[in-house]
C-alpha positions as CSV (number, residue, x, y, z in Angstrom):
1,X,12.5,16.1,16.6
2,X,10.3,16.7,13.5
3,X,9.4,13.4,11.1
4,X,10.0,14.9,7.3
5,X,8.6,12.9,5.0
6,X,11.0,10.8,2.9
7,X,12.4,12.3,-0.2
8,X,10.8,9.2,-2.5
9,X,7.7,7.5,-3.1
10,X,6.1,5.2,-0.4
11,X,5.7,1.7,-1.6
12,X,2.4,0.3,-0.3
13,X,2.2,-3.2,-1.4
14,X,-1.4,-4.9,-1.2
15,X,-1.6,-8.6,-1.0
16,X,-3.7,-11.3,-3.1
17,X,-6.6,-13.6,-2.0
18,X,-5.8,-16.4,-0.1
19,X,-2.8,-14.8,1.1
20,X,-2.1,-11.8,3.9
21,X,0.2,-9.0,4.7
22,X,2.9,-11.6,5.5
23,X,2.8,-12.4,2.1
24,X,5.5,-9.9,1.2
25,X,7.8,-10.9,4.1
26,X,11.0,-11.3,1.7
27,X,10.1,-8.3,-0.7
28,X,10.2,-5.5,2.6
29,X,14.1,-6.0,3.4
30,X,14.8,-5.7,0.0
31,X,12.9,-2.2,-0.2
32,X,13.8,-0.3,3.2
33,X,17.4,-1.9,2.6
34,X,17.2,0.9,0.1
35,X,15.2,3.3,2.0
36,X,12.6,2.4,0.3
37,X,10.0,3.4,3.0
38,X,7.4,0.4,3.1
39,X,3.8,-0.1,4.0
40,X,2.3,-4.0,3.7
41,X,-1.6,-3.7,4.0
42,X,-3.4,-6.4,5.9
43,X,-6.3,-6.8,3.9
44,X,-9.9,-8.9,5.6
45,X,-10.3,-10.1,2.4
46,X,-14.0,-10.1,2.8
47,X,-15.0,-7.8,0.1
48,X,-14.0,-5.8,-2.5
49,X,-15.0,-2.3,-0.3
50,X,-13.5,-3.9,2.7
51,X,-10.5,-4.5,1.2
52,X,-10.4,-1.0,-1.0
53,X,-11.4,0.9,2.3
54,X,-8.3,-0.6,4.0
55,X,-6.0,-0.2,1.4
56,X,-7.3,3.6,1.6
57,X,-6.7,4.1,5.1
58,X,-3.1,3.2,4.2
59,X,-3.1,5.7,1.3
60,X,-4.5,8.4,4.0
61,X,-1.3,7.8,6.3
62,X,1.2,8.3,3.9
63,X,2.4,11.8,3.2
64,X,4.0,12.6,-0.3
65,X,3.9,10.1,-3.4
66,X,2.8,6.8,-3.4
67,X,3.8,3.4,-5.2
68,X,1.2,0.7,-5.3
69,X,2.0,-2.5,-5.8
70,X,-1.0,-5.3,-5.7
71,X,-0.4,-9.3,-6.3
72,X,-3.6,-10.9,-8.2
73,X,-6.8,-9.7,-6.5
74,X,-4.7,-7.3,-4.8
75,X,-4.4,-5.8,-8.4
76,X,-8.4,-5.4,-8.1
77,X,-7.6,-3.7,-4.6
78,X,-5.4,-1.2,-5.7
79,X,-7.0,-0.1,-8.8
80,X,-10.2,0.9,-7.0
81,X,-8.5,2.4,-4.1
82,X,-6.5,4.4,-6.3
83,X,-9.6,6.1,-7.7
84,X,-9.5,8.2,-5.4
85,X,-9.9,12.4,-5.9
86,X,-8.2,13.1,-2.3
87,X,-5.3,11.3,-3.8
88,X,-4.9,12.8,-7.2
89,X,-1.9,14.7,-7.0
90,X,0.6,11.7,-5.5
């Protein structure tokens, strides 16, 4: 069996402080209802590069375009780890 990678955009969503992965409990079902493939990144929320570099590593496992979504600092997360040249053409 091969894996192909799906036909749309991964959603990565990328939670705010004071909150975790968890955070987006209700909002995965609704995605991958509509096969919306989903990745929830479990931020330390101990920095700014802690939290970027993780969010990257999440970025590095998804093959094809990529949809990030960030709640308040998460919005902080995602803008940084989106500056990223490796990622330029999703």
């Amino acid at each position: 069996m091969v894996d192909t990678p799906p036909s749309g955009p991964t959603v990565i969503l990328v939670h705010g402080a004071w909150a975790d992965g968890s955070s987006w409990q209700r909002v995965i079902p609704l995605l991958t209802a509509k096969g919306i493939p989903v990745i929830a990144v479990q931020n330390p929320t101990s920095s700014l590069a802690d939290d970027v570099a993780a969010t990257r590593r999440a970025l590095n496992m998804v093959e094809g375009p990529v949809i990030l979504v960030g709640h308040s600092w998460g919005g902080a997360v995602i803008t940084e780890a989106s500056n990223d040249p490796i990622h330029d053409d999703n």
